[in-house]
Backbone bond lengths (Angstrom), bond angles and torsions (degrees), N, CA, C in turn:
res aa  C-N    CA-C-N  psi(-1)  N-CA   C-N-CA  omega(-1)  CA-C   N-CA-C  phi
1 X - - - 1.460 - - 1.522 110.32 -
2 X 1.461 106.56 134.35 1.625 81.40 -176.49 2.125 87.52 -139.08
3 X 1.712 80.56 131.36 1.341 96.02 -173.32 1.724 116.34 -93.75
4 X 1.576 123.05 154.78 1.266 114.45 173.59 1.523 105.77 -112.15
5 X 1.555 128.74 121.10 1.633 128.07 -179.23 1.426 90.66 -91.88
6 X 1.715 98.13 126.86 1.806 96.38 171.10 1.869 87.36 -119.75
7 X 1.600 102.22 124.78 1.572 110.73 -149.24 1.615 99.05 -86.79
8 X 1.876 115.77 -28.21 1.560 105.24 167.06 1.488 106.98 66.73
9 X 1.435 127.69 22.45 1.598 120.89 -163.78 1.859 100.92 -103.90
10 X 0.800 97.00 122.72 1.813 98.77 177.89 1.762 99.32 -82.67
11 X 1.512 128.47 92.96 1.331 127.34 -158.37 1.849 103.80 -61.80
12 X 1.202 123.93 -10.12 1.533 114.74 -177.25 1.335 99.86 -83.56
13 X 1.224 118.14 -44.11 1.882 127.42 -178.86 1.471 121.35 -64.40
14 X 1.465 106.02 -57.92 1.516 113.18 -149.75 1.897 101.80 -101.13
15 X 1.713 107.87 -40.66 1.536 120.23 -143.17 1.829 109.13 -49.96
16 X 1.750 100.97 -28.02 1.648 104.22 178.20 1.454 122.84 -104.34
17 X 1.449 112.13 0.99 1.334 113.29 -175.89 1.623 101.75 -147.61
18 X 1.716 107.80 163.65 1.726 100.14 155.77 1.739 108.73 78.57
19 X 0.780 100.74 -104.87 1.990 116.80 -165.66 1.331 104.14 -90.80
20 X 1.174 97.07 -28.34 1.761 98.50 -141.24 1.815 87.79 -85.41
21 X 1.491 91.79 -51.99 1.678 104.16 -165.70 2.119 90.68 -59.69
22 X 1.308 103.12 -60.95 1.517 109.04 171.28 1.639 128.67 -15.81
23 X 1.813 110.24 -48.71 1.040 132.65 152.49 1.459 154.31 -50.62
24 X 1.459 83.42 -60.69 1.611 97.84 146.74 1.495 138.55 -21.66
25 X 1.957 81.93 -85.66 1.636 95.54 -174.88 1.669 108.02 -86.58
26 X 1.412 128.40 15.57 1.409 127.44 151.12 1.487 110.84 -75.68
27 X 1.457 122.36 -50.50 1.285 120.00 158.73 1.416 120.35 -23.33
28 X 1.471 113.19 -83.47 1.526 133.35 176.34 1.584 108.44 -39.40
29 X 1.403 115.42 -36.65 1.875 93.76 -169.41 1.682 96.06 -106.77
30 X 1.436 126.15 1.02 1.591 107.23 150.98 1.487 110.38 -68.46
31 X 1.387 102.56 -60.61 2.014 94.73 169.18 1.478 104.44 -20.53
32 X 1.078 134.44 -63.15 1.448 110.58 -171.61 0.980 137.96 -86.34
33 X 1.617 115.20 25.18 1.368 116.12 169.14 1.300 114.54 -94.97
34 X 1.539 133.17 162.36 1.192 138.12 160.94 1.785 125.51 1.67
35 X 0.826 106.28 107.21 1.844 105.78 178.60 1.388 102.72 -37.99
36 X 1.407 118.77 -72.86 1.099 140.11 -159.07 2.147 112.04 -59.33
37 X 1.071 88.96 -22.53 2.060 107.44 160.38 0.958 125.12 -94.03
38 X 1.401 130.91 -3.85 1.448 139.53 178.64 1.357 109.60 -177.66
39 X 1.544 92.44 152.34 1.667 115.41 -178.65 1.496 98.34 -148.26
40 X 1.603 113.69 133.10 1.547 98.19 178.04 1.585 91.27 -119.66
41 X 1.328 103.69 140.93 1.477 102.62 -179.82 1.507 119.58 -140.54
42 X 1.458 126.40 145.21 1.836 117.12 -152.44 1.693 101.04 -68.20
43 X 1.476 131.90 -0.28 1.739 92.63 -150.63 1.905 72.57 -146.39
44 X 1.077 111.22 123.20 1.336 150.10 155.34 1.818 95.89 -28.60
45 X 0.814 84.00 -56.72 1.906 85.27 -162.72 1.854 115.33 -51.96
46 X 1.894 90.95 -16.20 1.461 96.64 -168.39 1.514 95.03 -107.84
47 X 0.889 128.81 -11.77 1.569 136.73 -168.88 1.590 117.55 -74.20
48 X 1.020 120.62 146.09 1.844 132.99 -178.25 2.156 92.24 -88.63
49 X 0.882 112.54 -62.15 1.498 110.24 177.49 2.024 108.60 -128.51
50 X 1.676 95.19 144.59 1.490 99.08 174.93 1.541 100.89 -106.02
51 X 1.556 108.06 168.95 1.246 88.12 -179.83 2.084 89.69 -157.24
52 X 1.473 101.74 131.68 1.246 109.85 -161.01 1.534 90.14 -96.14
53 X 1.593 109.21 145.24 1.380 104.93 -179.37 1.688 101.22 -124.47
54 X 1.350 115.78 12.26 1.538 93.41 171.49 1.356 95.96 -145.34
55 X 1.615 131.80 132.15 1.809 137.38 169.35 1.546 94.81 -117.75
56 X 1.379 93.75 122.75 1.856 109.57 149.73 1.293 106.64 -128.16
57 X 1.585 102.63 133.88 1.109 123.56 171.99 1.683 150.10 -22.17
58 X 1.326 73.60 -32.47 1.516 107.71 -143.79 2.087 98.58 -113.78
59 X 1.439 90.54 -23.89 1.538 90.73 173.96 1.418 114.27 -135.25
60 X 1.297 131.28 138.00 1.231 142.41 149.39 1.399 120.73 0.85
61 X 1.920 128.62 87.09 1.310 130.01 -150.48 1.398 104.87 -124.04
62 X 1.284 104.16 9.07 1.763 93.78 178.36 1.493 82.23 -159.86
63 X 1.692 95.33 160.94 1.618 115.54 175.11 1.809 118.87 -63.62
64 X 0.978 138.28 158.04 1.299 130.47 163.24 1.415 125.84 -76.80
65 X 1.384 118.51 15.13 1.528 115.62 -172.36 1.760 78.76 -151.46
66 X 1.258 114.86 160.22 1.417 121.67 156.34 1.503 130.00 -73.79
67 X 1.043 134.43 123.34 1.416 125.51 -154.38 1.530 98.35 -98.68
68 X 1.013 133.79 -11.20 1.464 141.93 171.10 1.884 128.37 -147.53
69 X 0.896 126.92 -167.37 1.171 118.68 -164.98 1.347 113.88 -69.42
70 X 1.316 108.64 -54.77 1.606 131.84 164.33 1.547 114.97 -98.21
71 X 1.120 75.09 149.99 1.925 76.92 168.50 2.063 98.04 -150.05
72 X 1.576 97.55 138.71 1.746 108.82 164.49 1.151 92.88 -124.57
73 X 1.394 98.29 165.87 1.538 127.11 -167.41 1.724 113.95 -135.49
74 X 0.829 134.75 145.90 1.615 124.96 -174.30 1.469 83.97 -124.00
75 X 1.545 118.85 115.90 1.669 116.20 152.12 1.467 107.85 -94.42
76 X 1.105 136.51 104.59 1.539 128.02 165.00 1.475 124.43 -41.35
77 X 1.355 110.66 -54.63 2.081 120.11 171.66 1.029 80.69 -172.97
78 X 1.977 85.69 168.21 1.256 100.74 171.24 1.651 115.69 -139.97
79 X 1.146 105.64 76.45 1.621 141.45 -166.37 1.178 112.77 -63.66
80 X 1.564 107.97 -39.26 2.055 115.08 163.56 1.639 103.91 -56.27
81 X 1.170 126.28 -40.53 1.394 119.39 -165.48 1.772 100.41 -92.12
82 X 1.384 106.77 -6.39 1.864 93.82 -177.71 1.545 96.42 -82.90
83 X 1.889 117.81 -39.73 1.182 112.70 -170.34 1.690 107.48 -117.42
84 X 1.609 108.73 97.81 1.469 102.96 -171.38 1.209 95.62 -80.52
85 X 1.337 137.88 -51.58 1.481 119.99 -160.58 1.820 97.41 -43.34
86 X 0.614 109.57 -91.30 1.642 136.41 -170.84 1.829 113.22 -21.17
87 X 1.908 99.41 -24.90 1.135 118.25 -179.49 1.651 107.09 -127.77
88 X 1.330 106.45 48.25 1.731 88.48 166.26 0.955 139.17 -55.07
89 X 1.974 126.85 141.35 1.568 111.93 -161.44 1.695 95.70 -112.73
90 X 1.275 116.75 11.10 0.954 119.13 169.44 2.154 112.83 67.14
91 X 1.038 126.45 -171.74 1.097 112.52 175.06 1.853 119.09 -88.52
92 X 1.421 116.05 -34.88 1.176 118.80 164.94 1.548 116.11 -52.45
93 X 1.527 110.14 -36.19 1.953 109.65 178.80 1.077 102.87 -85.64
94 X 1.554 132.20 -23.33 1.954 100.57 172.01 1.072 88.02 -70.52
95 X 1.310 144.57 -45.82 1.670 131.22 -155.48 1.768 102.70 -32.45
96 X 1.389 73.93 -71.82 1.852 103.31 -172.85 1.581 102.76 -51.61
97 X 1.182 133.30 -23.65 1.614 139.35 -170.13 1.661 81.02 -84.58
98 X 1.400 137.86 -79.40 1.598 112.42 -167.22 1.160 102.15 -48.68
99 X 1.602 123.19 -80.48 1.788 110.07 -154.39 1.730 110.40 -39.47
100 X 1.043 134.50 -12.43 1.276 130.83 -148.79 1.988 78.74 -99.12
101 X 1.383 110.13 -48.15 1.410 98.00 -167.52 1.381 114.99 -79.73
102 X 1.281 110.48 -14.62 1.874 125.29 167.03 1.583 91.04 -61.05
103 X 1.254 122.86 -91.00 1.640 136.64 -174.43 1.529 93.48 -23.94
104 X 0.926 133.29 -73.03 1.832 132.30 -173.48 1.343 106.81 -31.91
105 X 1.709 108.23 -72.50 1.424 116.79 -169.74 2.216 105.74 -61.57
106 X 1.129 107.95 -32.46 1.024 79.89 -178.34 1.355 142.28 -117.70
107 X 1.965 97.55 11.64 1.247 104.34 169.14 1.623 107.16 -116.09
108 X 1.080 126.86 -10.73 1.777 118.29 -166.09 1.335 103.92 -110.63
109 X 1.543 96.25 129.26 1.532 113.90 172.70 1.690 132.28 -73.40
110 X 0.943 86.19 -15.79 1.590 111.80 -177.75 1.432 126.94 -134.64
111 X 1.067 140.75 145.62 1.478 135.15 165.01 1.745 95.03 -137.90
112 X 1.854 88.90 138.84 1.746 97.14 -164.70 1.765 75.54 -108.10
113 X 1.304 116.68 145.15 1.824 120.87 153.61 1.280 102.53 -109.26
114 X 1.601 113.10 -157.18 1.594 142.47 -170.23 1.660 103.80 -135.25
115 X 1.166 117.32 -5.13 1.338 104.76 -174.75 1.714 112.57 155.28
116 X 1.451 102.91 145.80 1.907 97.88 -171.65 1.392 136.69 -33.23
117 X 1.885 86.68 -48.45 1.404 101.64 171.24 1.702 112.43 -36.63
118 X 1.018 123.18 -67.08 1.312 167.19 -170.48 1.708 87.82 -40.73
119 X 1.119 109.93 -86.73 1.389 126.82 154.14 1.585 126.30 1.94
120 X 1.759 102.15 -72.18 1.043 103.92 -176.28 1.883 124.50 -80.84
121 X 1.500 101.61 -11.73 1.499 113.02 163.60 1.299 100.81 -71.34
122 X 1.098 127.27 -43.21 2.188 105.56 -166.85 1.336 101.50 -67.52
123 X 1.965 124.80 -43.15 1.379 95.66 -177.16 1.600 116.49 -76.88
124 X 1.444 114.39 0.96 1.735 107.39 177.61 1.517 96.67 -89.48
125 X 0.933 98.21 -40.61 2.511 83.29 -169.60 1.584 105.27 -104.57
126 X 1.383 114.21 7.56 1.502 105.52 170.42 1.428 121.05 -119.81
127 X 0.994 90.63 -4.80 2.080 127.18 -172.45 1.760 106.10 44.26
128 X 1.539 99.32 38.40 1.687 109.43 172.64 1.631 100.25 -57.61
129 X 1.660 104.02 166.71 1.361 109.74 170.68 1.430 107.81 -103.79
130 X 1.378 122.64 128.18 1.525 126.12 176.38 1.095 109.23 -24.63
131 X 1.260 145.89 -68.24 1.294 168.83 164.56 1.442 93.52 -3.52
132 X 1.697 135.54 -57.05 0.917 116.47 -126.14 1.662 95.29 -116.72
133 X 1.224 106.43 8.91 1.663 126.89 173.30 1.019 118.61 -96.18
134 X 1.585 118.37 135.94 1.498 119.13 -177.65 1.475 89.12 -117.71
135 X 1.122 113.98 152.85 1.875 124.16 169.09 1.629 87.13 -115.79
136 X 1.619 111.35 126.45 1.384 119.46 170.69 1.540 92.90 -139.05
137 X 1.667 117.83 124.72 1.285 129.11 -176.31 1.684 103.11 -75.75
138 X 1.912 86.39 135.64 1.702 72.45 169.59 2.231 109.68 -84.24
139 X 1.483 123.20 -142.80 1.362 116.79 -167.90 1.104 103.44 -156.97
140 X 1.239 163.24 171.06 1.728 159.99 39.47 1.262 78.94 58.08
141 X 1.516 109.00 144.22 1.540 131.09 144.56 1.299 114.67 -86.09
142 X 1.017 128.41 163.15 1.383 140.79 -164.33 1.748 108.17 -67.62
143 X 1.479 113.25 -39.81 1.532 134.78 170.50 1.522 100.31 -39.82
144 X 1.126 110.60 -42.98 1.821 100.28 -147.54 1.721 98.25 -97.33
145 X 1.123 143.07 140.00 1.531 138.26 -96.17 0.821 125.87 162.65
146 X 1.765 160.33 128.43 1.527 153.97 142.46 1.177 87.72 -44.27
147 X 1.600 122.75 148.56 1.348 127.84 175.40 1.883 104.41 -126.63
148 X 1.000 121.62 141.53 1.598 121.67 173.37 2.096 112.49 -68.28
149 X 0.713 93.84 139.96 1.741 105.73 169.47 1.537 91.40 -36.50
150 X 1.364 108.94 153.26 1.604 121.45 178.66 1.173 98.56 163.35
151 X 1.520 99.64 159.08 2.097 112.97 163.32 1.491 107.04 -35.31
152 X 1.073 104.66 -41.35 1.807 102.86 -169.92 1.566 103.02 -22.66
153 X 1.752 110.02 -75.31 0.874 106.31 -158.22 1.827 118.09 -53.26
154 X 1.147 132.47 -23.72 1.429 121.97 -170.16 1.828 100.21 -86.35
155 X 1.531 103.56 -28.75 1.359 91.25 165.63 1.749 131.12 -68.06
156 X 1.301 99.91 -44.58 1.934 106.19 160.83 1.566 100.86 -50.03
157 X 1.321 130.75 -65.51 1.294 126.00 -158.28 1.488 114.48 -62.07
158 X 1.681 120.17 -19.58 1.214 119.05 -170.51 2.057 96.21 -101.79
159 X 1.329 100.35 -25.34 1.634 104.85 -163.28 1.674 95.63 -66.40
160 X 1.364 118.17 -17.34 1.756 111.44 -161.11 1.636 99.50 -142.04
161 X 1.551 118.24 19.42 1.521 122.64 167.06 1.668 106.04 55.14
162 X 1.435 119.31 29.46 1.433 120.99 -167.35 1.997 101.56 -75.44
163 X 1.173 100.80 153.66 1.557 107.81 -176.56 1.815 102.10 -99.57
164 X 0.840 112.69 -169.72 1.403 118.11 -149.46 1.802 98.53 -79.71
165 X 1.415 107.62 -62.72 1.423 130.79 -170.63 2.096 102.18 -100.67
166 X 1.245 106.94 119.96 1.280 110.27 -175.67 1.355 114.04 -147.83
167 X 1.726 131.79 124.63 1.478 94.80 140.27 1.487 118.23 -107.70
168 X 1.380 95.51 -179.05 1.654 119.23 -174.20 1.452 118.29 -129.21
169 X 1.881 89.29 141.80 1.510 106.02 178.99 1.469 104.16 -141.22
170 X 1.520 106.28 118.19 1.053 131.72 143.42 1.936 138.59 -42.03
171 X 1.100 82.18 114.69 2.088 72.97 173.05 1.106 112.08 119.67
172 X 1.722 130.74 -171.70 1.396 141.34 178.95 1.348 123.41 -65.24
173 X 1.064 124.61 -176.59 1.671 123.71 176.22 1.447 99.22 -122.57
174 X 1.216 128.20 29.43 1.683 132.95 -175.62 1.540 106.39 -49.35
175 X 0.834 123.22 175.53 1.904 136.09 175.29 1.748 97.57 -55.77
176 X 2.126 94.84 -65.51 1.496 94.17 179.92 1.568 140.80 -51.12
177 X 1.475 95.52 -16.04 1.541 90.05 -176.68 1.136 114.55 -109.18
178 X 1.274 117.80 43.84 1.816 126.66 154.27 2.151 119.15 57.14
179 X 1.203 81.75 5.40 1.531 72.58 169.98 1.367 147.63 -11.42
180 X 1.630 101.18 -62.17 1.709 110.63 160.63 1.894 116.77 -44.69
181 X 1.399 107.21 -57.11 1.137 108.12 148.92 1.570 131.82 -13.23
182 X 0.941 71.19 -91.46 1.625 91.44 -172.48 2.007 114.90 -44.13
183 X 1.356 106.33 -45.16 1.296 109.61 -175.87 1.610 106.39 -76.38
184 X 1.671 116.03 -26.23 1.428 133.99 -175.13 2.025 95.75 -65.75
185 X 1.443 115.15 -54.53 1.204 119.98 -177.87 1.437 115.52 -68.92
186 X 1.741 129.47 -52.20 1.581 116.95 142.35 1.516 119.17 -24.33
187 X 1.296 128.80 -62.29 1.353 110.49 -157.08 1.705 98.45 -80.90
188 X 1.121 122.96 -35.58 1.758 103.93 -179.30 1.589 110.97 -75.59
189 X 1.060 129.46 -16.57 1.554 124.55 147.56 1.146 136.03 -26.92
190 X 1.420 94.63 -57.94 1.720 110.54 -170.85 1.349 116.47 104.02
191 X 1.319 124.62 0.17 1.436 136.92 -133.71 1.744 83.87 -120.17
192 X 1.433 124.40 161.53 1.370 136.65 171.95 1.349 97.30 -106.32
193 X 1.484 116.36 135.35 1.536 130.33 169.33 1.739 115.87 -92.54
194 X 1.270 112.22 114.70 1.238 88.12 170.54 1.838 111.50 -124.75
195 X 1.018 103.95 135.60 1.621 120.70 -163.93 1.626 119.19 -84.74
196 X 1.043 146.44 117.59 1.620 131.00 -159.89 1.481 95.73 -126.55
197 X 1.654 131.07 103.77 1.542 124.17 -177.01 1.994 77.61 176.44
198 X 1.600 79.87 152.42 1.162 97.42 177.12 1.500 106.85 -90.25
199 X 1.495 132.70 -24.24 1.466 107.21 170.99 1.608 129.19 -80.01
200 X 1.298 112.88 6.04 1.511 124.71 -172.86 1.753 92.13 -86.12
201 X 1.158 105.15 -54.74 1.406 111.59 -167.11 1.381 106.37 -63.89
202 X 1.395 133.34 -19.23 1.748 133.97 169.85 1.183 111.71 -94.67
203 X 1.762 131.18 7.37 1.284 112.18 -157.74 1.777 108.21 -61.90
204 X 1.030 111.09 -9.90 2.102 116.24 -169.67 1.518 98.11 -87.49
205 X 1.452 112.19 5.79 1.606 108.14 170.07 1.144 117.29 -117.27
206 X 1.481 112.68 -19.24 1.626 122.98 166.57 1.581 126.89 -59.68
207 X 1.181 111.49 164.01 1.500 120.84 -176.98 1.547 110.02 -97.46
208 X 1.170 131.57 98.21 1.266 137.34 -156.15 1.353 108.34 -86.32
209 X 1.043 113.18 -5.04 1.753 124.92 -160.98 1.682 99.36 -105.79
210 X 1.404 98.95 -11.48 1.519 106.30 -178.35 1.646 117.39 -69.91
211 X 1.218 142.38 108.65 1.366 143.52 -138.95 2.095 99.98 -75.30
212 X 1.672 100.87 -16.21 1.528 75.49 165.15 1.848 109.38 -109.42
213 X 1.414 118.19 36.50 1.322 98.31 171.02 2.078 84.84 -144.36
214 X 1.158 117.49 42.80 1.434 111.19 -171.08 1.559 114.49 -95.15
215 X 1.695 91.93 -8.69 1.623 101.25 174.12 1.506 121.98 -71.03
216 X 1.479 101.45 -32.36 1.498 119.57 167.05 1.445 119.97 -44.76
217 X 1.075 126.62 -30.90 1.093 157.39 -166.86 1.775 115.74 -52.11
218 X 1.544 133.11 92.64 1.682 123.49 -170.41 1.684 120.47 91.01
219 X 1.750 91.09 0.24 1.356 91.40 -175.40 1.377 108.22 -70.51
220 X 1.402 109.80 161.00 1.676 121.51 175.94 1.766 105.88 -96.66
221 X 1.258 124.27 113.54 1.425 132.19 -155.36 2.042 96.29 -101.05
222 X 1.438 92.10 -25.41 1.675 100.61 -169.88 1.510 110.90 -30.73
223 X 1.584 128.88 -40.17 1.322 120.08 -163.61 1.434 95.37 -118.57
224 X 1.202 139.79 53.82 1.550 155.98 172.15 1.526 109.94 -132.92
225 X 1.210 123.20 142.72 2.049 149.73 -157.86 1.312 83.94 -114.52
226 X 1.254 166.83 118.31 1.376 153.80 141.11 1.457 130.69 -82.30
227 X 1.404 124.72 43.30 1.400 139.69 -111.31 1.900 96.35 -85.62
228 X 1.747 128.94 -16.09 1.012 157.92 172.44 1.601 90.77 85.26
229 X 1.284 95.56 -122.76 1.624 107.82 -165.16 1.332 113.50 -89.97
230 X 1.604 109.05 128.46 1.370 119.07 178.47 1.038 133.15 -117.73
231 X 1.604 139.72 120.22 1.441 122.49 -159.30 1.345 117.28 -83.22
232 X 1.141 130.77 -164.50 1.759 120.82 -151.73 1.239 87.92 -101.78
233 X 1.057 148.05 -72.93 1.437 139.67 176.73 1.796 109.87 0.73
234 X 1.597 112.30 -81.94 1.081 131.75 171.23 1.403 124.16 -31.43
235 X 1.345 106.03 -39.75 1.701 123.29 -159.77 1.434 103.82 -92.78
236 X 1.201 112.22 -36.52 1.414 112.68 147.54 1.496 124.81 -20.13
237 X 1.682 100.60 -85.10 1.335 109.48 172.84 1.491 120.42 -69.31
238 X 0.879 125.79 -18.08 1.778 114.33 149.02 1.603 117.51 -55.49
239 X 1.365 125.19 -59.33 1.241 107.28 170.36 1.540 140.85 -59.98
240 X 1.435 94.09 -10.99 1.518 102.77 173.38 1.465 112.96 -102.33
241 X 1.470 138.97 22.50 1.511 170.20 146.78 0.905 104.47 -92.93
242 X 1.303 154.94 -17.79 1.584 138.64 -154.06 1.696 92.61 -114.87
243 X 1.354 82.24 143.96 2.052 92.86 -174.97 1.571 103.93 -81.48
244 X 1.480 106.28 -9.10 1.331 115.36 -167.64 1.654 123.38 178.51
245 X 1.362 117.12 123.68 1.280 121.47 -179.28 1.690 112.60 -87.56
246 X 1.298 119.37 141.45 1.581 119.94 -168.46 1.290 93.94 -131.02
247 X 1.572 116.72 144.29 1.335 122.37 -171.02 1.684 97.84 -144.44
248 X 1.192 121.76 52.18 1.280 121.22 -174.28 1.546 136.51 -60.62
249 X 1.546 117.70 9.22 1.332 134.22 -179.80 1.515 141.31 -28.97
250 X 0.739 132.17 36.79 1.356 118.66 -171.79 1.423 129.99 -13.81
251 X 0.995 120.36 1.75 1.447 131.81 169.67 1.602 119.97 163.84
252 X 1.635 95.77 121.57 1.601 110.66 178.95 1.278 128.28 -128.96
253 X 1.689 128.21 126.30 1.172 104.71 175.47 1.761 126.27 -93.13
254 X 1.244 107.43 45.94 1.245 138.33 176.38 1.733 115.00 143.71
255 X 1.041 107.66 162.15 1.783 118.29 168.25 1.312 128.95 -151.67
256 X 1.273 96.69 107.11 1.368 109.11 -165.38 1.630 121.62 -59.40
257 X 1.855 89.64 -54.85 1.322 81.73 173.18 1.933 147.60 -42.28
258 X 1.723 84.35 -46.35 1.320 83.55 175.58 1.976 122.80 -44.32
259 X 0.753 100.89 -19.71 1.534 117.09 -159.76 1.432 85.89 -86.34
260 X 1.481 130.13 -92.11 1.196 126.51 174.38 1.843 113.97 -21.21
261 X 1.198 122.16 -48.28 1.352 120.72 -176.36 1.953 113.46 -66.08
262 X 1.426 91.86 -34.12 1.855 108.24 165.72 1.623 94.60 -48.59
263 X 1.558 109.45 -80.55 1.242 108.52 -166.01 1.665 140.03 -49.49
264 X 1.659 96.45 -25.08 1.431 106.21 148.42 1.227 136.07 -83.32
265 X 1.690 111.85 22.94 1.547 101.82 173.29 1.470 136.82 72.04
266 X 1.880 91.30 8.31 1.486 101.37 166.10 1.009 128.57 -132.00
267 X 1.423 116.00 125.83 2.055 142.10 -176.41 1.993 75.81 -19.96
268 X 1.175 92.66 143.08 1.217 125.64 149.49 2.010 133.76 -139.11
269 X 1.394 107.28 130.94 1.623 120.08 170.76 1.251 107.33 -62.62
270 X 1.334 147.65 130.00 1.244 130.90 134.58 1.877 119.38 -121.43
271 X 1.218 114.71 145.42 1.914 111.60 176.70 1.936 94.07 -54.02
272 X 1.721 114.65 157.09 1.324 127.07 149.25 1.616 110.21 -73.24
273 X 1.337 105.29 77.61 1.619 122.86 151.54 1.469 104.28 -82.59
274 X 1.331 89.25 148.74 1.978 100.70 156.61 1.115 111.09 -50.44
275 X 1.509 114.70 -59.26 1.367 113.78 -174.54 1.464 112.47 -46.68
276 X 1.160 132.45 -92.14 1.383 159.18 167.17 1.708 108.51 -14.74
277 X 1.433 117.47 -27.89 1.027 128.60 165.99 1.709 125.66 -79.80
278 X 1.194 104.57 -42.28 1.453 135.73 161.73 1.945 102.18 -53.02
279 X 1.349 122.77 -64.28 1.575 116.45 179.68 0.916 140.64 -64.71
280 X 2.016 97.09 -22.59 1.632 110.68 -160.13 1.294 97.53 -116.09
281 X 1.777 118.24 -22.67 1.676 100.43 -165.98 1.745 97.36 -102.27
282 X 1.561 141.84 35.02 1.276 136.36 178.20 1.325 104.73 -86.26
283 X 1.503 111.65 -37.34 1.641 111.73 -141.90 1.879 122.20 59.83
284 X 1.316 91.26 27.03 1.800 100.74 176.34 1.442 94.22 -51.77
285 X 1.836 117.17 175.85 0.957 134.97 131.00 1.684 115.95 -112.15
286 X 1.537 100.53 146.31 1.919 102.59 -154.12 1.656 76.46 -116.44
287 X 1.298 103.68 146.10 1.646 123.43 176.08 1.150 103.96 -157.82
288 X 1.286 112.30 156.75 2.067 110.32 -168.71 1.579 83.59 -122.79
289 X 1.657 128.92 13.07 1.127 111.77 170.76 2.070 105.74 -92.26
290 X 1.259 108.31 -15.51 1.283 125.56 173.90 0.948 105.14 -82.66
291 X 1.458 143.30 -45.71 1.570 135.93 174.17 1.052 110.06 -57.00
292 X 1.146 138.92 -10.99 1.675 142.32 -140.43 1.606 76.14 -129.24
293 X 1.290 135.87 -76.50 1.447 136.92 173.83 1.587 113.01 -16.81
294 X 1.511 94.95 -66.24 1.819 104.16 -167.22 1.442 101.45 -57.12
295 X 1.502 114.01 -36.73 1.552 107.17 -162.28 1.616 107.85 -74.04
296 X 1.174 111.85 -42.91 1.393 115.54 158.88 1.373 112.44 -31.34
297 X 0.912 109.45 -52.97 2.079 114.69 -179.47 1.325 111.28 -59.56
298 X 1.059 123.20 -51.99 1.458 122.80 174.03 1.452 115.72 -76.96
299 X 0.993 116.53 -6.05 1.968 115.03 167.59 1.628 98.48 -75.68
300 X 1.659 94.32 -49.38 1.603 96.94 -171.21 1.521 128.21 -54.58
301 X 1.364 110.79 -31.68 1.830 123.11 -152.91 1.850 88.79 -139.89
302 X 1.051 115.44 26.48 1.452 114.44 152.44 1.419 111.50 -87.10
C-alpha cells in the first residue's frame, strides 16, 4: 500500500508542538513497520490512500477533487466551533466552514480523531456518520521519563531561573485553556506557576483586543516564569522539578501534556472535562507504536 502524508503544518504554529510534533512522530513509527504494509510516498497522484493531517474550520482543508483513491483526514477538535464568540470565522470562514463540510462528506473516506470527545463534535458540526470515525489516541514519546538525580537538575534550575517549589503548564494561552484560571489558582496556593509555550512568553506583543486572546487581558503576570519555548530535552527536566503539573482547560480535544507529565512521575491537576476524564480515568496504556498500528487499519479497510 503506498500512502501519500500531506502534513498541512504552518512551521511558525504547529512544527514544535500540537500537530506538527503529532505528525512527525506518526510519520517516523509507520516507517517502522513492515515494508511490505506500507510505503509512504510525497505525491498523491502515485498513492493507494492520502491522508490529510491538519482541518481548520475556518479554512479550506482538503482539495476539491480526490487526489487518490482514498483519502483520510485527521481532525484533532474543533474548539473554534465550541467557542464562536472567542473564535470568529468571520464571513469568508463560514464560507470556508460549508465547503469544508461539503469536501469532508464527499471526498474522505475516513476521519482519524484524538479522542471521543473529539468524536462526538465531528458528527454534531460536521454531521459525519459515527461509522466513519476512528478515535486513535495520540502517546508520550519515549523522551519524557522519571529521570534519576543528576547535575541536570541544577543545570535546568539555573538554565530557566526556576525557584525551588513550582508548578508547571505547558502549552498555549487559547480561550480553552483557562489561563485566568490557572494563574488565579497559582496565586491562592501560594505556589509559583511556571508556564513553558511560546505564546505566554510574547503576550506584551500580542493584540489583546483580539476576541480570541481578550481573556488575557488585566491579568496580573507578577507570580508567573514565562520561560516561552522549550525544547524536549529541557521539558523533560521541568516536568520532573515540578511539584505538580496543572491542566486547567475548560475544554480539550485531547492533552498531551498531562500524559507526558504521568510519564515523568509527576502528580498532576486536571478540571473534570470529558476529555481529561476520558485519558486519565481508563487506565489505558498509550504507545505511538499502536497509533501507528490503528492508523494502518484505517488506510487498510477504508
Amino acid at each position: 500500500m503506498k500512502v501519500a502524508i500531506e502534513l498541512g503544518v504552518n512551521p511558525s504554529l504547529d512544527a514544535v508542538r500540537g500537530i506538527g510534533v503529532h505528525t512527525n512522530t506518526l510519520i517516523k513509527e509507520l516507517g517502522k513497520l513492515e515494508r511490505n504494509e506500507l510505503t509512504i510516498v510525497s505525491d498523491p497522484k502515485n498513492a493507494d490512500v492520502t491522508h490529510y493531517t491538519k482541518f481548520n474550520p475556518f479554512f479550506i482543508s482538503l482539495p476539491f477533487f480526490k487526489p487518490s483513491k482514498k483519502v483520510v483526514i485527521t481532525i484533532h477538535d474543533l474548539i473554534p466551533l465550541i467557542y464562536p464568540k472567542h473564535y470568529p470565522p468571520g464571513i469568508r470562514g463560514r464560507m470556508f466552514f460549508l465547503i469544508n463540510k461539503h469536501l469532508v462528506k464527499k471526498n474522505v473516506d475516513a476521519i482519524i480523531t484524538i479522542s471521543e470527545t473529539s468524536k462526538k463534535d465531528i458528527v454534531r458540526f460536521l454531521g459525519i456518520a459515527p461509522r466513519k470515525i476512528h478515535v486513535i489516541y495520540l502517546a508520550p514519546r519515549k523522551i519524557f521519563r522519571r529521570m534519576e538525580d543528576g547535575r541536570w537538575k541544577t543545570e535546568i534550575t539555573k538554565r530557566y531561573g526556576l525557584p525551588e517549589s513550582f508548578a508547571l503548564y505547558v502549552g498555549d494561552v487559547n480561550y480553552n485553556k483557562n489561563i485566568p484560571g490557572l494563574i488565579e489558582m497559582c496565586k491562592d496556593a501560594g505556589i509559583k506557576l511556571v508556564i513553558a509555550g511560546k505564546q505566554a512568553k510574547e503576550i506584551e506583543k500580542l493584540d489583546l483586543d483580539h476576541p480570541e486572546l481578550s481573556h488575557l487581558k488585566g491579568l496580573d503576570w507578577t507570580n508567573v516564569i514565562r520561560l516561552g519555548f522549550v525544547p524536549d530535552e529541557d521539558l523533560v527536566g521541568l516536568y520532573n522539578l515540578a511539584d505538580v503539573y496543572i491542566q486547567p482547560s475548560l475544554y480539550e480535544g485531547f492533552a498531551l501534556p498531562l500524559l507526558e507529565a504521568k510519564a515523568c512521575g509527576t502528580w498532576v491537576i486536571a478540571t473534570r472535562i470529558p476529555t481529561h476524564v476520558e485519558i486519565l480515568g481508563r487506565g489505558r496504556k498509550y504507545s505511538w507504536e499502536a497509533t501507528a498500528k490503528e492508523t494502518l487499519n484505517v488506510y487498510k479497510n477504508c
